[in-house]
C-alpha positions as CSV (number, residue, x, y, z in Angstrom):
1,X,0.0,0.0,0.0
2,X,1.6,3.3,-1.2
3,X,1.7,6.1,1.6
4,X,-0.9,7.9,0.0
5,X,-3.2,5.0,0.8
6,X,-2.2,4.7,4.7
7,X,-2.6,8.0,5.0
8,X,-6.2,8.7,4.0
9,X,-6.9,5.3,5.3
10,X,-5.6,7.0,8.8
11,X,-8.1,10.0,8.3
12,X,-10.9,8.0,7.9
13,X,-9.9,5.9,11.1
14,X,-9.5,9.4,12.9
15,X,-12.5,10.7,11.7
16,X,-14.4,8.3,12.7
17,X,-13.4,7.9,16.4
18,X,-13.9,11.5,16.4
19,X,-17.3,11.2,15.1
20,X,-18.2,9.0,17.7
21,X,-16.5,10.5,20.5
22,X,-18.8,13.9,19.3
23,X,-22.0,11.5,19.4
24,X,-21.2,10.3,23.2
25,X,-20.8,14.0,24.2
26,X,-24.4,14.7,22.5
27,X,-25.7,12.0,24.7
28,X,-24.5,13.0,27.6
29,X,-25.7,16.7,27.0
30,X,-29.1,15.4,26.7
31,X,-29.0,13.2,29.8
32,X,-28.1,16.2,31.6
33,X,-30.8,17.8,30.5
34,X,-32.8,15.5,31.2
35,X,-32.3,15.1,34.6
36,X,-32.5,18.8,35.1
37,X,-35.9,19.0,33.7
38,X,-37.1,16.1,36.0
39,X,-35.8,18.1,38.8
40,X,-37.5,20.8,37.8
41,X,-40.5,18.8,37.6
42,X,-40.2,17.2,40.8
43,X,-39.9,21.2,42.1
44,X,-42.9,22.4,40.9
45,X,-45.1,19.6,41.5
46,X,-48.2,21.0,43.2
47,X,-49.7,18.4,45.4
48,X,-53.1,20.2,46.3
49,X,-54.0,20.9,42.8
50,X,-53.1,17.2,41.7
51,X,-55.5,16.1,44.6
52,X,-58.2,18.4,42.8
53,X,-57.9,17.2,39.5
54,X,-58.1,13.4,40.7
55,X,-61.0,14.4,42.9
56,X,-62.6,16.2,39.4
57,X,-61.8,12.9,38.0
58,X,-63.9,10.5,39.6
59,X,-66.4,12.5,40.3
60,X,-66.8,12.7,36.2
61,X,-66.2,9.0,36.3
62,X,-69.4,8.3,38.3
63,X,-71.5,10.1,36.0
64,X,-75.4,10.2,36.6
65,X,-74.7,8.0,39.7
66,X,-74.2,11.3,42.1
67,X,-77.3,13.2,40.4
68,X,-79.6,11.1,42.4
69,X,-81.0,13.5,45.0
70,X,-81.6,10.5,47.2
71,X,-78.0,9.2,47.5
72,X,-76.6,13.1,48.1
73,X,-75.0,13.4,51.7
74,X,-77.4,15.5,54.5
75,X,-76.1,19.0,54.7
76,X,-76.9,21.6,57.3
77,X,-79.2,24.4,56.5
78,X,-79.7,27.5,57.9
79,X,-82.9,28.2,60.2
80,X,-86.3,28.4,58.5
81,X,-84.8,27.0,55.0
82,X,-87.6,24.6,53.2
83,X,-85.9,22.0,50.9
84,X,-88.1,19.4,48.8
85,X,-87.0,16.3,47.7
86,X,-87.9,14.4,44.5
87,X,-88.6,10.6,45.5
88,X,-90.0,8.1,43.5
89,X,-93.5,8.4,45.0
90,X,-93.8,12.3,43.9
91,X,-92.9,16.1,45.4
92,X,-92.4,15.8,49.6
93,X,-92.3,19.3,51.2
94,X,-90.5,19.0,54.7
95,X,-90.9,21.6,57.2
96,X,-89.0,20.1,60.1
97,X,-86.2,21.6,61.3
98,X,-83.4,21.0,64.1
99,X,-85.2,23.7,65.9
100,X,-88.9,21.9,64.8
101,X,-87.4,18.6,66.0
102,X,-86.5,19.9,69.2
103,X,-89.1,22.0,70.1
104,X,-91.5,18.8,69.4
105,X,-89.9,16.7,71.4
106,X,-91.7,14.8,74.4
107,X,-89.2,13.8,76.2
108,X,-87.2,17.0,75.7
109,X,-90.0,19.1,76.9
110,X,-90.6,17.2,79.8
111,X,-87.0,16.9,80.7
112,X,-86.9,20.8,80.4
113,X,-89.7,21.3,82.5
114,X,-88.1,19.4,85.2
115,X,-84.8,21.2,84.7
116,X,-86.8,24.7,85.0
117,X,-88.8,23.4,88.5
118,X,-85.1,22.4,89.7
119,X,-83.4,25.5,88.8
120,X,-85.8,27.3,90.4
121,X,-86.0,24.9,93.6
122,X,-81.9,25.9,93.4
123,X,-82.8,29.6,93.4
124,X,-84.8,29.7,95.9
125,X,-82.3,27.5,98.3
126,X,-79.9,29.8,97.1
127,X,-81.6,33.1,98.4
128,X,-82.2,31.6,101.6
129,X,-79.0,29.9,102.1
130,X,-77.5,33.6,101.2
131,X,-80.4,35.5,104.2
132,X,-79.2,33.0,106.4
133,X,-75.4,33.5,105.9
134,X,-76.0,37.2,106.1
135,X,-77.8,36.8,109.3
136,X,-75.4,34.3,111.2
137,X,-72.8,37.3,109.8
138,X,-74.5,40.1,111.6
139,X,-75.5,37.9,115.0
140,X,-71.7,37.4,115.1
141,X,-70.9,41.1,114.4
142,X,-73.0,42.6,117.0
143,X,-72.1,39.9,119.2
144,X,-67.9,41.5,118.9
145,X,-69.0,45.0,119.0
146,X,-71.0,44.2,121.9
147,X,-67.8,42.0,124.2
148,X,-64.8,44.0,122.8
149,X,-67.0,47.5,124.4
150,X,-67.5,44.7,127.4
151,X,-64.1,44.1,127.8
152,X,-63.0,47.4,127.9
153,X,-65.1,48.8,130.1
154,X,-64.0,46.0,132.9
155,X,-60.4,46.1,132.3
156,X,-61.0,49.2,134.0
157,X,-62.9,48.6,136.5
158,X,-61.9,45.1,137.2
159,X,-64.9,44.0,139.3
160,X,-65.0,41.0,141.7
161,X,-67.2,38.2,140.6
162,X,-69.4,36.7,142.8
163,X,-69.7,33.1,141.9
164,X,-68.1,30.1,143.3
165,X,-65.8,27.4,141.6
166,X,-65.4,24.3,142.8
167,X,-62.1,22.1,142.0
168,X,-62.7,19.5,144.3
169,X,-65.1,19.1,147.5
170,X,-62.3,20.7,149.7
171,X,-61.2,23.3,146.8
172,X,-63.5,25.9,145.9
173,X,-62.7,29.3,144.7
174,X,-64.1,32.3,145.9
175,X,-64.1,36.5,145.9
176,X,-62.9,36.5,142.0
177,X,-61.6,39.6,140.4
178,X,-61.6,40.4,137.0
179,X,-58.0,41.0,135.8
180,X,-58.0,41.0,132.1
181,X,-60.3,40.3,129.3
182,X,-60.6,40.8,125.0
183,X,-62.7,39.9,122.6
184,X,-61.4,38.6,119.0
185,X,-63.1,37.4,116.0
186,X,-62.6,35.2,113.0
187,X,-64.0,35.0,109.7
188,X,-64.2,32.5,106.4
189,X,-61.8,32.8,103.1
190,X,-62.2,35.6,100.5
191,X,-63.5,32.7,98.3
192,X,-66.2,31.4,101.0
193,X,-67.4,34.5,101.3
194,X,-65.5,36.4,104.4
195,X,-68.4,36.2,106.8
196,X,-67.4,36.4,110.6
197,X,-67.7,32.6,111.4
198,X,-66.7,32.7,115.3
199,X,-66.4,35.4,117.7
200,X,-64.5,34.8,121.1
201,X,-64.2,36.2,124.7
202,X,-61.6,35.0,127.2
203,X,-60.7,36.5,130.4
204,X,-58.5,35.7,133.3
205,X,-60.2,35.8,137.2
206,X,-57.7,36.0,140.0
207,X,-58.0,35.5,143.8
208,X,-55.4,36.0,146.6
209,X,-56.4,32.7,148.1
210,X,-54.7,29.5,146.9
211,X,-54.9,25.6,148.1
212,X,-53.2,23.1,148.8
213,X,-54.9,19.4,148.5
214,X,-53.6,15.7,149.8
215,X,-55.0,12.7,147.7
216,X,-53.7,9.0,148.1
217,X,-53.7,6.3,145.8
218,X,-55.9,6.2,142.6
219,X,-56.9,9.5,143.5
220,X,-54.0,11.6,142.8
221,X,-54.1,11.0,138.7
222,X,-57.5,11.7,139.1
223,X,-57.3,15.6,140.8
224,X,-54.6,16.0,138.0
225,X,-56.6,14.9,135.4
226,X,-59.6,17.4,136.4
227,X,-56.9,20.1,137.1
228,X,-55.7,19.7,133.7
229,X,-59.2,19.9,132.0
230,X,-60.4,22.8,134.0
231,X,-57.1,24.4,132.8
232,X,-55.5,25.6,136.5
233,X,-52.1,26.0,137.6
234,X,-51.0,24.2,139.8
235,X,-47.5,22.4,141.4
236,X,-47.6,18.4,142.6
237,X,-45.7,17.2,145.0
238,X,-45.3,13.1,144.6
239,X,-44.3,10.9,147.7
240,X,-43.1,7.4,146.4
241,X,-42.6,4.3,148.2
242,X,-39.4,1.8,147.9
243,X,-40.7,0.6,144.9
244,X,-41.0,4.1,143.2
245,X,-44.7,4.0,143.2
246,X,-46.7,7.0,144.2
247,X,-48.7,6.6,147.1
248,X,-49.5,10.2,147.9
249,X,-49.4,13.7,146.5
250,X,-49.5,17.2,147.1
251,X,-51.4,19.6,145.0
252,X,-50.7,23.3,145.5
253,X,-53.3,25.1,143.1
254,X,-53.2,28.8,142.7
255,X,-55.9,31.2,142.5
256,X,-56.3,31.9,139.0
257,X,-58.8,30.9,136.8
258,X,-59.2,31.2,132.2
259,X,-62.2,31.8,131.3
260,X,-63.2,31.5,127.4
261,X,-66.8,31.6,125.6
262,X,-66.8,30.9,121.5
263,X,-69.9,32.1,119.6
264,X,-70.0,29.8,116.4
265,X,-71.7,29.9,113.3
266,X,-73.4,26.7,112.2
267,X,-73.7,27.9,108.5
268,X,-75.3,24.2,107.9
269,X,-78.3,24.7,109.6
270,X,-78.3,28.1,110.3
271,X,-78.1,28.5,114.0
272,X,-75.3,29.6,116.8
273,X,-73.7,27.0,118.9
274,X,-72.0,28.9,122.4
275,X,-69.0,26.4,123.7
276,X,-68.2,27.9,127.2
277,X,-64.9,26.8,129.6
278,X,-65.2,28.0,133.5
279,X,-67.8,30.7,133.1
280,X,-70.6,29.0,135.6
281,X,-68.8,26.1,136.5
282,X,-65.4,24.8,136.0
283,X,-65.6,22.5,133.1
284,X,-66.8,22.5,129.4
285,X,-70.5,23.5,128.6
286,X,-72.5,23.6,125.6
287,X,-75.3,26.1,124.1
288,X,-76.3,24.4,121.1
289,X,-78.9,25.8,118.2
290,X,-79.6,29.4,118.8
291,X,-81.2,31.6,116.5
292,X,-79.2,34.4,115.0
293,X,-82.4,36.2,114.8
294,X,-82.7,36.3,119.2
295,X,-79.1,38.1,118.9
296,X,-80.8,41.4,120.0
297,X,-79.8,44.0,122.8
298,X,-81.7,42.0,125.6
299,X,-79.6,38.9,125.1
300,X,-76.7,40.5,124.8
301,X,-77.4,42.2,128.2
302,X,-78.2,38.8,129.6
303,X,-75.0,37.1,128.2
304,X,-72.8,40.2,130.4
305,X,-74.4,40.0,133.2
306,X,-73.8,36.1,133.1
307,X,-70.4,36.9,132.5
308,X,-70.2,39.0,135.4
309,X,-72.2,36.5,137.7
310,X,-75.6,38.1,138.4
311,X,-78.9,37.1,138.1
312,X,-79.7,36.7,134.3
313,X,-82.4,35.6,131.7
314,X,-79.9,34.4,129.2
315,X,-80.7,30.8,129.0
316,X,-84.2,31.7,128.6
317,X,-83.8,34.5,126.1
318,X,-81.4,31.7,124.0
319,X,-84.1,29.4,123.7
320,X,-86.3,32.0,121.9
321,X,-87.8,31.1,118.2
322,X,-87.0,35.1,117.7
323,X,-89.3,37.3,115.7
């Protein structure tokens, strides 16, 4: 082969690898490309609208199937709106409405009559429950005005009391003085109302005279018991035999008595319960169920002068049924 042969035989060798080389470069362009625009795609893909246009699709696949007024869904109407129906059997006009169905209800009517007798019944309990809290309130309120004006006219004056206290049969107290009294008061929460729910007088009595009192045996816990509940002071002297038992003791009580009275409001039942300690007697007494409504300026009078040990009327004036 002559070198003019070789040589355009090794042009056409070259122009075709370069021919094909150019073709893979065009390929791989347009995959490039190709990829972009599916990105691009992916990108702007618009899932609301594509749920549209599937919904719009099957809908339009059902065809007459939906146009039948008696398969369509129950929708909600506004008040008063008349909607007719066509069914097989002709032209049905419905007037029935939630509010029709409702207000021609049996069962519903009764059940609302019921409920309008019971919320009344609840008013009414709820304006006497709230005349009898306001009158406990006002018992109570007079009842401190009243003791802390008591109290402070006998601090001054500090006069003897003429009643007798007996702590045991060879024990009893006599020719008391007022030393020292005050009146305090307590009421509810902010939230339960803040009405004056106990009122309370305590005062001290002194005397010069003091005792002192032998017991043997059983009877030595039981003076200290009753001295303890009467609340007196007092000092005990223990004699023990060899065994460390206690077979006498020596009391030396002093001549000083506490005296307390709590008013309290029974908001429950509407009524005044009086818890005393010492004021007749020593020992614990009970006024139960008293009217706020008998809380007047006579009882109150009564209830000082029982604190001051004179003849009184204030048991009898307690037991009232008031106006």
């Amino acid at each position: 082969m002559s070198s003019s042969e070789n040589s355009a035989e090794s042009n056409r060798i070259l122009d075709a690898i370069r021919a094909k080389r150019e073709r893979r470069t065009g390929k791989v362009g347009n995959i490039a490309e190709l990829e972009a625009s599916l990105v691009a795609d992916i990108e702007n893909f618009d899932l609301d609208e594509a749920e549209r246009l599937a919904r719009r699709e099957q809908l339009a696949s059902l065809g007459s199937g939906m146009s039948d007024a008696s398969l369509a869904f129950p929708e909600i109407v506004p008040a008063g709106t008349v909607r007719s129906l066509e069914r097989r059997q002709g032209t049905v006009q419905s007037e029935q409405n939630p509010q029709g169905i409702i207000a021609g209800s049996s069962l519903l009517g009764q059940l609302r009559q019921q409920a309008a007798i019971r919320q009344g019944e609840l008013n009414t309990e709820q304006v006497e429950r709230t005349a009898i809290n306001n009158a406990l309130d006002q018992a109570l309120k007079y009842l401190f005005f009243y003791l802390h004006d008591l109290v402070q006219q006998l601090n001054i004056v500090k006069p003897a009391i003429p009643r007798h206290y007996s702590a045991a049969d060879d024990a009893v107290f006599r020719n008391m003085v007022w030393q020292e009294g005050f009146a305090d008061y307590r009421t509810q929460s902010q939230a339960a109302g803040a009405m004056v729910e106990l009122v309370t007088l305590s005062f001290q009595l002194a005397s010069s005279q003091g005792f002192t009192i032998d017991r043997e045996g059983v009877a030595v816990e039981r003076l200290r018991g009753a001295l303890f509940d009467y609340g007196l002071q007092f000092s005990c002297k223990e004699f023990r035999n060899e065994r460390s038992f206690v077979e006498r003791a020596e009391f030396c009580i002093a001549g000083q008595i506490s005296v307390s009275a709590r008013w309290k409001a029974n908001f429950a039942d509407g009524t005044l319960t009086l818890e005393t300690r010492n004021l007749e007697r020593l020992g614990s007494d009970v006024h139960a169920k008293i009217r706020p409504d008998v809380v007047d300026q006579a009882l109150l009078d009564e209830f000082g002068r029982l604190v001051l040990g004179l003849p009184n009327r204030f048991r009898e004036l307690a037991r009232r049924q008031g106006a």
